[in-house]
C-alpha positions as CSV (number, residue, x, y, z in Angstrom):
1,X,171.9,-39.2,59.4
2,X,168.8,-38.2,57.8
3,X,168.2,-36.2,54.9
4,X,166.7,-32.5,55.5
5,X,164.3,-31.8,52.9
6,X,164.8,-28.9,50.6
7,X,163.3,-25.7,51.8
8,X,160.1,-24.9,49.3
9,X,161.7,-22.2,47.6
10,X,164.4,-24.3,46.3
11,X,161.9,-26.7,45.0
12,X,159.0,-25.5,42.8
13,X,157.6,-28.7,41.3
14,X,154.8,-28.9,43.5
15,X,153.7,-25.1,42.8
16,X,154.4,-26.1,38.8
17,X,152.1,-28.9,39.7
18,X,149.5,-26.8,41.5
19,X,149.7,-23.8,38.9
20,X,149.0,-26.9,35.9
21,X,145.7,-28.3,38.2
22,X,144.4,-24.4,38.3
23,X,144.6,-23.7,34.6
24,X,143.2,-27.4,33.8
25,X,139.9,-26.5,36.2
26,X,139.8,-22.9,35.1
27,X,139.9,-24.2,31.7
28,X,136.9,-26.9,32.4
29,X,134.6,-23.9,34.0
30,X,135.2,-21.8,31.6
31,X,134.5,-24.5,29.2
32,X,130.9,-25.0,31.0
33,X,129.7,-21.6,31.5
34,X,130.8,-20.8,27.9
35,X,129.2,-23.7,26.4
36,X,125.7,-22.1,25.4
37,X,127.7,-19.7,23.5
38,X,130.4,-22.1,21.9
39,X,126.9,-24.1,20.7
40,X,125.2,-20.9,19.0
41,X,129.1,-19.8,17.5
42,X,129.2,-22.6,15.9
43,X,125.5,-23.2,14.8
44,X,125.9,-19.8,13.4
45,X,128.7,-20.7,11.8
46,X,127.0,-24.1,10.2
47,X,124.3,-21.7,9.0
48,X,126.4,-19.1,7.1
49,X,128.3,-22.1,5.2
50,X,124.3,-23.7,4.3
51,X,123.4,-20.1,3.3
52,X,126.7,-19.3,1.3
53,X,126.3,-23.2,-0.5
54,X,122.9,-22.6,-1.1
55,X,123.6,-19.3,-2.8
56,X,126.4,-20.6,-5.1
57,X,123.9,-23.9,-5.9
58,X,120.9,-21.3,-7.1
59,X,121.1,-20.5,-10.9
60,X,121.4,-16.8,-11.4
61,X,118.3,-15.9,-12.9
62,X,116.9,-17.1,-10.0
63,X,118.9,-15.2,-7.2
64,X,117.5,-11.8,-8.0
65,X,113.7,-12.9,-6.4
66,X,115.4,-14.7,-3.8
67,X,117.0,-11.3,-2.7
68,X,113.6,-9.3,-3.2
69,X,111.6,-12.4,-1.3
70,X,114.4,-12.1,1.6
71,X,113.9,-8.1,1.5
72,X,110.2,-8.7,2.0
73,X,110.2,-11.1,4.7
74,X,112.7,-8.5,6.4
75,X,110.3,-5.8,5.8
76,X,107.7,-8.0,7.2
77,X,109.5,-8.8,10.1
78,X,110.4,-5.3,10.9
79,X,106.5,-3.7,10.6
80,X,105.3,-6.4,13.0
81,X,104.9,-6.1,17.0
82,X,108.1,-7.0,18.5
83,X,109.2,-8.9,14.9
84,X,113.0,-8.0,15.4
85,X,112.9,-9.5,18.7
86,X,111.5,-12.5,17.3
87,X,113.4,-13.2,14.0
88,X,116.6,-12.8,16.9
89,X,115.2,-15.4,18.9
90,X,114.5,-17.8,16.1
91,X,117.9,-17.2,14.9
92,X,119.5,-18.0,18.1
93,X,117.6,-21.2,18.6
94,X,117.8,-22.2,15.4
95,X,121.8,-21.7,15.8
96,X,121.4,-23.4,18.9
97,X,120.0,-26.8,17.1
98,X,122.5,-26.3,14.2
99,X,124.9,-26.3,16.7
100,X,124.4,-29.0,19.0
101,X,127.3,-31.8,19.5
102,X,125.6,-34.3,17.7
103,X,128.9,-36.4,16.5
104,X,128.0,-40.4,17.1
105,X,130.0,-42.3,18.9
106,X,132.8,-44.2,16.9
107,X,131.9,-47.8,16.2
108,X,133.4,-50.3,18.7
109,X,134.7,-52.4,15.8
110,X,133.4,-55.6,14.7
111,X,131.9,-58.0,17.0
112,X,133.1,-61.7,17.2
113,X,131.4,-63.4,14.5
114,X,132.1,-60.5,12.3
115,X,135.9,-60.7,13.1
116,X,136.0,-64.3,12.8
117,X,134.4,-63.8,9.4
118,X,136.6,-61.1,8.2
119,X,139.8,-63.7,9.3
120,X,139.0,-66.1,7.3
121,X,138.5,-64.1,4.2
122,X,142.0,-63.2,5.0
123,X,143.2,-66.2,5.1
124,X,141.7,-67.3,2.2
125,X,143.5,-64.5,0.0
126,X,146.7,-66.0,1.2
127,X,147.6,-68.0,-1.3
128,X,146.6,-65.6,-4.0
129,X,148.0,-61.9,-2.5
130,X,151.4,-63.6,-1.2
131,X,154.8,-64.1,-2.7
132,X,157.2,-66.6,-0.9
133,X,159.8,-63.9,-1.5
134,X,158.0,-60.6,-0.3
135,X,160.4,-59.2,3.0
136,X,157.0,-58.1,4.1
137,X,153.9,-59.8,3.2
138,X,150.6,-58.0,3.4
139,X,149.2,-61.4,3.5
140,X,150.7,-64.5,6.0
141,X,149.3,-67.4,7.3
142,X,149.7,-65.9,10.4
143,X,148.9,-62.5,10.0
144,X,145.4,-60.3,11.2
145,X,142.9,-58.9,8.9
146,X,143.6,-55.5,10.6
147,X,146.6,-54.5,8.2
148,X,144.9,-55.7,5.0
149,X,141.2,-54.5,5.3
150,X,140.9,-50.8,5.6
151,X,137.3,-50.5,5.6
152,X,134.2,-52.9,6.0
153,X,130.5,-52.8,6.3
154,X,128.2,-56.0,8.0
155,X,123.8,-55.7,7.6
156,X,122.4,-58.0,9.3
157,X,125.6,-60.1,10.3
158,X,126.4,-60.6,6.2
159,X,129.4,-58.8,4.9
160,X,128.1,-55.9,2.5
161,X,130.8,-53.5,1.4
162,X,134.7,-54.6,1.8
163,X,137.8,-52.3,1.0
164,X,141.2,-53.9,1.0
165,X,144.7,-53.5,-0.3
166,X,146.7,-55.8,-1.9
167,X,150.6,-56.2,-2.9
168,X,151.8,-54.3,-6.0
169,X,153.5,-57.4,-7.6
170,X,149.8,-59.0,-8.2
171,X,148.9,-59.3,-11.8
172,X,145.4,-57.3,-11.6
173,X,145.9,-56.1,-14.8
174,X,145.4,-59.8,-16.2
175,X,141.7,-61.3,-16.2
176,X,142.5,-64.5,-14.7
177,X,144.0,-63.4,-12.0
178,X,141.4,-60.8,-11.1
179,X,138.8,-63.5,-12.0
180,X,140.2,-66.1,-9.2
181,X,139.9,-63.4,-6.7
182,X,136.4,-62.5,-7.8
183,X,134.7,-65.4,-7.6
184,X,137.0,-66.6,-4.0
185,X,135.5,-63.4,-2.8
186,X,132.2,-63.5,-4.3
187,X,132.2,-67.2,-2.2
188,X,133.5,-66.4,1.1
189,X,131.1,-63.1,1.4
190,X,128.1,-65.4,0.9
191,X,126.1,-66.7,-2.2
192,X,122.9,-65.8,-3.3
193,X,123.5,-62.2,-4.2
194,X,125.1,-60.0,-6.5
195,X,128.6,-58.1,-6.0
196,X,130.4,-55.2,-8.0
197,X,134.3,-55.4,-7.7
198,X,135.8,-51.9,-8.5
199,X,139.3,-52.4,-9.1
200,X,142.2,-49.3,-8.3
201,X,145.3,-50.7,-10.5
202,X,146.9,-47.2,-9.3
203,X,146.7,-47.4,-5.5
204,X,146.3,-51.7,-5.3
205,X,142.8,-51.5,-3.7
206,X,140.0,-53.5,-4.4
207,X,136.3,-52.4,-3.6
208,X,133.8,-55.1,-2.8
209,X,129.9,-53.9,-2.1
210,X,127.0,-55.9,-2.4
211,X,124.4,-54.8,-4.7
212,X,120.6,-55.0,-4.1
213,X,118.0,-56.8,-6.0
214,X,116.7,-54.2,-8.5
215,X,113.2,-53.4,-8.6
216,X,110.7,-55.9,-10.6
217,X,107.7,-53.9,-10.2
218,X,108.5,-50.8,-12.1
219,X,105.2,-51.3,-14.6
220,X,105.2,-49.5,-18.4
221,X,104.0,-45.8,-17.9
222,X,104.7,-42.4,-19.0
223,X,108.1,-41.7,-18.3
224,X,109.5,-38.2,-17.8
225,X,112.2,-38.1,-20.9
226,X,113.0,-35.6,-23.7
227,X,112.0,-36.4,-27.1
228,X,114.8,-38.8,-28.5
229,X,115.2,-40.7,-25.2
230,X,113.6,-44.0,-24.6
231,X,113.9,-45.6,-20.8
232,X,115.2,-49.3,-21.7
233,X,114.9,-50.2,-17.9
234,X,116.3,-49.0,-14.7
235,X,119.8,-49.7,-12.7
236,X,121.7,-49.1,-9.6
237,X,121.4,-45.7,-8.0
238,X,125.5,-44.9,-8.2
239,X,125.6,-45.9,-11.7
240,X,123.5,-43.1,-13.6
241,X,123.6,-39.4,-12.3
242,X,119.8,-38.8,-13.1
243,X,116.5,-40.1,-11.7
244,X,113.0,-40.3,-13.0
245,X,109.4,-40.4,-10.6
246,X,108.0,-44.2,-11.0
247,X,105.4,-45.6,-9.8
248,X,105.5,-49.1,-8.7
249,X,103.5,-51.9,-7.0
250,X,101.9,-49.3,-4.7
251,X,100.6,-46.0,-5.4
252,X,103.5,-44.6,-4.4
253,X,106.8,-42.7,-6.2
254,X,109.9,-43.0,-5.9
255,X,112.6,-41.6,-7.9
256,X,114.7,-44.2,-9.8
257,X,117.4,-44.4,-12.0
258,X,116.7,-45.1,-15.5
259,X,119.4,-46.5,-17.7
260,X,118.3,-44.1,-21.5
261,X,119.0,-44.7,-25.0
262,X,119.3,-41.6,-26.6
263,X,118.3,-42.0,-30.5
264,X,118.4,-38.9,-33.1
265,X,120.8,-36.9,-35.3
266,X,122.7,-36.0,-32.5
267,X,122.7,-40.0,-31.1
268,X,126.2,-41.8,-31.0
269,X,124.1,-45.4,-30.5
270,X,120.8,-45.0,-33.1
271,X,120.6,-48.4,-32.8
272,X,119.8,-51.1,-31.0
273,X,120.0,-54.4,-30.9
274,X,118.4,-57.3,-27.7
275,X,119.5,-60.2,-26.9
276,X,117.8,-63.3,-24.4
277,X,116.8,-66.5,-24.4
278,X,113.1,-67.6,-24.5
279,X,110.7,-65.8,-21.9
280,X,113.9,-63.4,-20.8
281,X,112.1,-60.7,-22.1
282,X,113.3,-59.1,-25.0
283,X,109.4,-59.0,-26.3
284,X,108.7,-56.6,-24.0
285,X,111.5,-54.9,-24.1
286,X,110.4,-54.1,-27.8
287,X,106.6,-53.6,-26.6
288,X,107.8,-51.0,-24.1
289,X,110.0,-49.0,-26.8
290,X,107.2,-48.7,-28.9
291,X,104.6,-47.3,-26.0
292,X,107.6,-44.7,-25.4
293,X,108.5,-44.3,-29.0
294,X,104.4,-43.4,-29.8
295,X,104.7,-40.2,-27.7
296,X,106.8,-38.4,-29.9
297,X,107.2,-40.5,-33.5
298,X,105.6,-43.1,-35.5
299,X,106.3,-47.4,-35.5
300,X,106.4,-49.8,-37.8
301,X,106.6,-53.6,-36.4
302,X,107.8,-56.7,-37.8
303,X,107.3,-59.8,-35.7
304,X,108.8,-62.6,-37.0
305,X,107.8,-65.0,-34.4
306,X,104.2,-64.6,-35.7
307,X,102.4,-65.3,-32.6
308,X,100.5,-62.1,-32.4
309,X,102.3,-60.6,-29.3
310,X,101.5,-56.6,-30.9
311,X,98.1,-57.2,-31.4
312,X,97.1,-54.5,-29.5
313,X,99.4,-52.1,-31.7
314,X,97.7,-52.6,-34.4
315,X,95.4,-49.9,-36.1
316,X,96.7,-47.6,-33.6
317,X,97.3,-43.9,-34.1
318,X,101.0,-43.4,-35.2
319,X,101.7,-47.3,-35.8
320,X,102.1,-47.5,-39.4
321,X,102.2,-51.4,-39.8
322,X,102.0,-54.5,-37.7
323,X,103.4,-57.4,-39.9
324,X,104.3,-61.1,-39.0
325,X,104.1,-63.0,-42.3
326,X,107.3,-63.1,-44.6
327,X,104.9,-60.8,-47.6
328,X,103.9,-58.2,-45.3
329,X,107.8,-57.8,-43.4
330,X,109.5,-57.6,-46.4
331,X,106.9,-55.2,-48.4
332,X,107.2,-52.9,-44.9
333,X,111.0,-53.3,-44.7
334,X,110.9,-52.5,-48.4
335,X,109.1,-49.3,-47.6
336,X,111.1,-48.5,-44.4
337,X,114.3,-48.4,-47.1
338,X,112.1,-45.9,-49.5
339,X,111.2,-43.7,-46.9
340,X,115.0,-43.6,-45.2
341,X,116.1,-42.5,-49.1
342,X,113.1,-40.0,-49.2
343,X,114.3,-38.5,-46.3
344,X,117.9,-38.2,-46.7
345,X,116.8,-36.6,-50.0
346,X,114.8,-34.3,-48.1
347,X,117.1,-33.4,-45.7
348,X,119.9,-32.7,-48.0
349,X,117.5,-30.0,-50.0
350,X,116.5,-28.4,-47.1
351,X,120.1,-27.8,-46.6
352,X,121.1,-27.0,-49.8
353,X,118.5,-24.5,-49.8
354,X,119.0,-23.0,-46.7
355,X,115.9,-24.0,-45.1
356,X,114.1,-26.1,-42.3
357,X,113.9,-29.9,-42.6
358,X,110.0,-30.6,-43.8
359,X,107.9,-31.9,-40.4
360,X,107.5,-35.1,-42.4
361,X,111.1,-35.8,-42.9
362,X,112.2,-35.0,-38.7
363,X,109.0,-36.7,-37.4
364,X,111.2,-39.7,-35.9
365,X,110.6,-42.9,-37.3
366,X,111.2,-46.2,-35.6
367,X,111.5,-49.7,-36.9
368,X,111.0,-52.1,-34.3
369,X,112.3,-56.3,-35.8
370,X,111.1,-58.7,-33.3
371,X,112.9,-62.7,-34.3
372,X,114.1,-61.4,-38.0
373,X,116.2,-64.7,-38.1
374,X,112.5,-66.5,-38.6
375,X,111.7,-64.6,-41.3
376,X,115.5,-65.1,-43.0
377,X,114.8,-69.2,-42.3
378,X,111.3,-68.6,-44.1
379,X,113.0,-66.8,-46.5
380,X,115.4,-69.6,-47.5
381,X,113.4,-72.2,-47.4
382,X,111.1,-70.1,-50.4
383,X,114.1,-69.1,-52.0
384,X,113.5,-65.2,-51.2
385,X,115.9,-62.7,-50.6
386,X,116.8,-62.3,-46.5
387,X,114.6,-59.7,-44.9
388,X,117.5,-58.3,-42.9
389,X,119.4,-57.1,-45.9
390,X,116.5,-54.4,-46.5
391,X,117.7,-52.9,-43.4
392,X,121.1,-51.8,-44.4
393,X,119.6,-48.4,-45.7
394,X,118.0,-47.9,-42.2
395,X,120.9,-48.9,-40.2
396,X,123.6,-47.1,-42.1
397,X,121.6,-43.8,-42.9
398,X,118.9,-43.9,-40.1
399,X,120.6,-41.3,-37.8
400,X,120.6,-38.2,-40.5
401,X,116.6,-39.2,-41.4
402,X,115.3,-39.7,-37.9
403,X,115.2,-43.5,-38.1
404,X,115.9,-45.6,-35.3
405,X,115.8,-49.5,-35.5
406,X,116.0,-51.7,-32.3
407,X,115.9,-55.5,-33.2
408,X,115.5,-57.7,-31.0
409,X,116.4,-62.0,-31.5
410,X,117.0,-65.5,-29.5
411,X,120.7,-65.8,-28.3
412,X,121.0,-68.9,-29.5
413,X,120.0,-67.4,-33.2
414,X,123.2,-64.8,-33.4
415,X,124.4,-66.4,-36.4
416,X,122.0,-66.3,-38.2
417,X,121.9,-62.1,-38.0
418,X,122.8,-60.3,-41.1
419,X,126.7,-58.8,-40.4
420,X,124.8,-55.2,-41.2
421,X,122.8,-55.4,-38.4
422,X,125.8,-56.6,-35.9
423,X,127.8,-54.1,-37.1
424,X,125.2,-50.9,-36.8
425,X,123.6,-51.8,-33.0
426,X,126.1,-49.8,-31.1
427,X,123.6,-49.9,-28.2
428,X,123.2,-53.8,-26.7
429,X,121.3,-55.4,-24.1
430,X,121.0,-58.6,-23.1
431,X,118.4,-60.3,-20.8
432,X,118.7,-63.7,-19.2
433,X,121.1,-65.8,-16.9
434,X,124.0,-66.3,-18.9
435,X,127.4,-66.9,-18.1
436,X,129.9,-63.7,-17.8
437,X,131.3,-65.2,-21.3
438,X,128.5,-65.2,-23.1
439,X,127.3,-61.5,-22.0
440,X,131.3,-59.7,-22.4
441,X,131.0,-61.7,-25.9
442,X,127.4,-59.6,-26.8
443,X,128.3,-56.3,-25.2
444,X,131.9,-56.3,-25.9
445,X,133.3,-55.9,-22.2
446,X,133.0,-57.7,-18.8
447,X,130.4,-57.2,-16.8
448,X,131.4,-55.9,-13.5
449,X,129.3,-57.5,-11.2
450,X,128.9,-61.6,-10.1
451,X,126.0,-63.4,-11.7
452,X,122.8,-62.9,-10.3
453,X,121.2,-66.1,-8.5
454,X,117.3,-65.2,-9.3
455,X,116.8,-63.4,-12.8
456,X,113.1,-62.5,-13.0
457,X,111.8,-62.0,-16.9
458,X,113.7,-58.5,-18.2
459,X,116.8,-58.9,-16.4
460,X,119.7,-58.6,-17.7
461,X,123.0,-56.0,-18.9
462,X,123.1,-53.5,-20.9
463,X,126.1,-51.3,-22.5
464,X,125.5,-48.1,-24.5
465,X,128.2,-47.7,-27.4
466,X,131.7,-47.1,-25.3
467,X,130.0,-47.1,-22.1
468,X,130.2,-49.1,-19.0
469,X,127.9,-52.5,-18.6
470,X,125.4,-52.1,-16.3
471,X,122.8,-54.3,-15.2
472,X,119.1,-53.5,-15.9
473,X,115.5,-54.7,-15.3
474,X,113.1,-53.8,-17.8
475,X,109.8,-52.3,-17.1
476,X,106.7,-55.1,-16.8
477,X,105.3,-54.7,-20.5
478,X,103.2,-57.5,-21.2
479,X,101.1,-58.3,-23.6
480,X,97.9,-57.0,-22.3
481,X,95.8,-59.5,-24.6
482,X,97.2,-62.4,-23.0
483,X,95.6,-64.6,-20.2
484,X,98.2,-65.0,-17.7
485,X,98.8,-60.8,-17.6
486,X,97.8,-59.6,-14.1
487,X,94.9,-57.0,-14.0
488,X,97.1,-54.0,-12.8
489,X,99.7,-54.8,-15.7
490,X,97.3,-54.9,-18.0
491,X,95.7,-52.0,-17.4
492,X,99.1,-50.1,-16.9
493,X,99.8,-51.1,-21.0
494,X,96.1,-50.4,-22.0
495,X,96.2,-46.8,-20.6
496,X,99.7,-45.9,-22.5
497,X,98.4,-47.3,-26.0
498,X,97.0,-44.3,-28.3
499,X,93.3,-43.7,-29.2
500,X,90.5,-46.3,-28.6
501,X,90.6,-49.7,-29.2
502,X,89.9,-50.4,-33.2
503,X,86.8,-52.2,-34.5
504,X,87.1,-56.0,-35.7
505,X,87.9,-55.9,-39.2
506,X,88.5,-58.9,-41.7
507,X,90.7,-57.2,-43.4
508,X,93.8,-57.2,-42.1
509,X,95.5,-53.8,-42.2
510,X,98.4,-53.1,-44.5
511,X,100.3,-50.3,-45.5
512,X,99.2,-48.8,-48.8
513,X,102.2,-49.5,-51.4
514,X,100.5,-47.0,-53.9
515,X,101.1,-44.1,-51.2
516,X,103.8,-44.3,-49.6
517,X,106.2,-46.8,-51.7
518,X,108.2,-44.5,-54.0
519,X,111.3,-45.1,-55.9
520,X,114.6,-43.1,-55.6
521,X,113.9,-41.9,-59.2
522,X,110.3,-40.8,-58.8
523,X,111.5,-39.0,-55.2
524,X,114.1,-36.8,-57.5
């Protein structure tokens, strides 16, 4: 016997049904027909969040003409020939573009080759990230990538940013162990260029990014600083929260960031002290502190290497010496210890009395020691005493008298550098390739990043006091004298150097002892 089927008031799943399709295709229509007006809501909305950011970003001295501009513009608007009408419609469609659904569409994931890439990087951490007794390994011989690498980025089918987590029992917190990883991942993402690990001990995640080149043809020029700062060379862009305009190969500018040495009373790093084998660079590292240096302050130079590399300093407005015989460095090193003490002296009447500092005494001062470890190997073999000992006064009393030395030697000369001038060079760079022991041994901490596989002359690391390490490429400074200096370098270093070029004399110049070398007694 067949089954009657229920009468349709007994069952109401098909009107439920029917009821549910209606509201679904209501819903869509409204949807559509609203749509021009869910677009200008929400541009409208986008706008008042710019406007109310951009209010809270503009100083206050600043938002009182902002207002009366805006009043005037209204005013403007409202005097014209069918203005209001206008400003509405400009509103609207700019509300319109603001807007507009203009989400992207979620990446499809990686392709093939990048999956099969980011595989075996995971199994290549296997035997470093795993534990025979973990329950539940992050990282098996059998597992996927998917549950271990959070976030990645290819260019061009290379791997350039990598984000993954790893088990909480790994030692990151010792240097071998985080070393081992480093250089397996520094490997397996592809040789050749330079990568900065950032390590999250708190959360067990470890950042991997790929760094680009830096710049090699920043050239010396005018650099928009403050008085006190010198531009030792320039970095990555997420490492310093300021920029400066540069100019480089082209006649463009771009903005770039600068990694600054801040020297004065107020410095925490007066001094500084370079580091680099032959032809790194730390010559024109010197060359280009003293074009910045003549802006603001006067230079005294002591080249111990003797091979006339600042001969276009010399007789220049503000540079008081240029010296490369053992005489001449210590009789100016002799004076840069005299005129320290005159200054501290200075300084601590002016205080005493209540008054300014004399201009004499804060005119900064800057003593620039280019291979002194020459001039302490001449000095032993004549039996004189060590040049670098007549810079202790400078180094240890240099901040309070507006005296700032930067020295600058050969790696391979380190022992041979007075302990006072070590001990005072809170700010260090060193230029070169050199292994990651040799650079944490001259700036006091690891460098973050792999070595780099092509190091052009001026690149190198540099740490300010307590700071991080960062890398750095110095500014093209050459000697502008010398042959093999391109025309637009030369040029760039001719037009920073101060007054006109000085007239051949025989004589070679010389500080005047008589004037400017005064005792400690005669100063009192």
């Amino acid at each position: 016997m067949a089954r009657r089927p229920l009468p349709s008031i007994l069952s109401s799943r098909p009107a439920l049904v029917r009821g549910r399709d209606m509201a679904r295709s209501a819903a869509d229509g409204a949807s559509d027909v609203l749509h021009p007006v869910i677009t200008i809501a929400r541009g409208m909305r986008r706008q008042a969040s710019w406007t109310g950011g951009w209010w809270n970003r503009t100083p206050k001295d600043r938002r009182g003409p902002a207002l009366l501009l805006a009043a005037a513009g209204v005013v403007v608007l409202v005097m014209m020939p069918y203005g209001p009408l206008l400003a509405i419609a400009a509103v609207v469609a700019s509300a319109a573009w603001m807007g507009r659904d203009s989400a992207a569409a979620a990446p499809a994931g990686p392709g093939e080759a990048e999956a099969g890439r980011l595989q075996s990087l995971y199994e290549a951490l296997v035997p470093y990230l795993s534990d025979p007794a973990d329950p539940a390994p992050l990282y098996t011989y059998d597992g996927s990538w998917a549950k271990a690498f959070t976030s990645f980025d290819f260019a061009d089918g290379r791997l350039v940013r990598l984000h993954l987590r790893y088990p909480a029992y790994f030692t990151d917190g010792e240097v071998e162990s985080r070393t081992r990883v480093e250089q397996l991942l520094h490997a397996k993402a592809g040789r050749g260029r330079e990568y900065r690990f950032d390590w999250n001990e708190e959360d067990n995640q470890l950042t991997l990014t790929a760094l680009p080149p830096l710049p090699t043809d920043i050239v010396a020029q005018r650099f928009v600083t403050a008085p006190g700062e010198t531009v030792l060379g320039f970095t990555d862009a997420d490492a310093m929260p300021r920029t400066v305009p540069v100019a480089g190969g082209g006649e463009e500018t771009r903005d770039a960031p600068p990694v600054v040495w801040r020297t004065g009373a107020r410095s925490t790093e007066p001094h500084l002290l370079a580091l680099g084998q032959p032809g790194t660079g730390t010559t024109s590292l010197l060359r280009s502190i003293a074009l910045q240096s003549l802006v603001h302050g006067d230079v005294v130079i002591v080249d111990g290497s003797g091979t006339g590399e600042y001969a276009c300093l010399t007789g220049r407005p503000g540079v008081l010496a240029v010296e490369d015989g053992l005489l001449g460095a210590a009789a100016t090193l002799e004076w840069a210890a005299h005129e320290t003490e005159r200054r501290l002296i200075a300084v601590n009447r002016a205080r005493q009395e209540g008054r300014p500092v004399d201009e004499d005494a804060r005119r900064p001062l800057w003593i620039l020691v280019d291979r002194p470890t020459a001039l302490s190997q001449l000095a032993l073999a004549e039996g004189r005493p060590d040049p670098q000992l007549l810079l202790d006064v400078p180094l240890r009393h240099g901040r309070t008298a507006s005296v700032a030395v930067a020295v600058a030697d050969q790696l391979d000369a380190t022992e041979a550098l007075a302990p006072v001038v070590i001990a005072h060079t809170r700010a260090r760079v060193v230029l070169g390739r050199l292994a990651p022991e040799h650079v944490e041994a001259v700036l006091g901490a690891a460098q973050r990043t792999t070595p780099a596989a092509d190091v052009p002359p001026g690149r190198g690391y540099a740490r300010l006091g307590t700071g991080p390490v960062l890398r750095l490429q110095v500014p093209a400074t050459p000697d502008p004298y010398d042959d093999e200096t391109t025309p637009p370098q030369r040029e760039a270093v001719l037009a920073l150097l101060p007054g006109a070029a000085p007239t051949p004399d025989p004589e070679p110049a010389s500080l005047r002892k008589e004037a400017v070398i005064r005792t400690v007694a005669d100063l009192t």
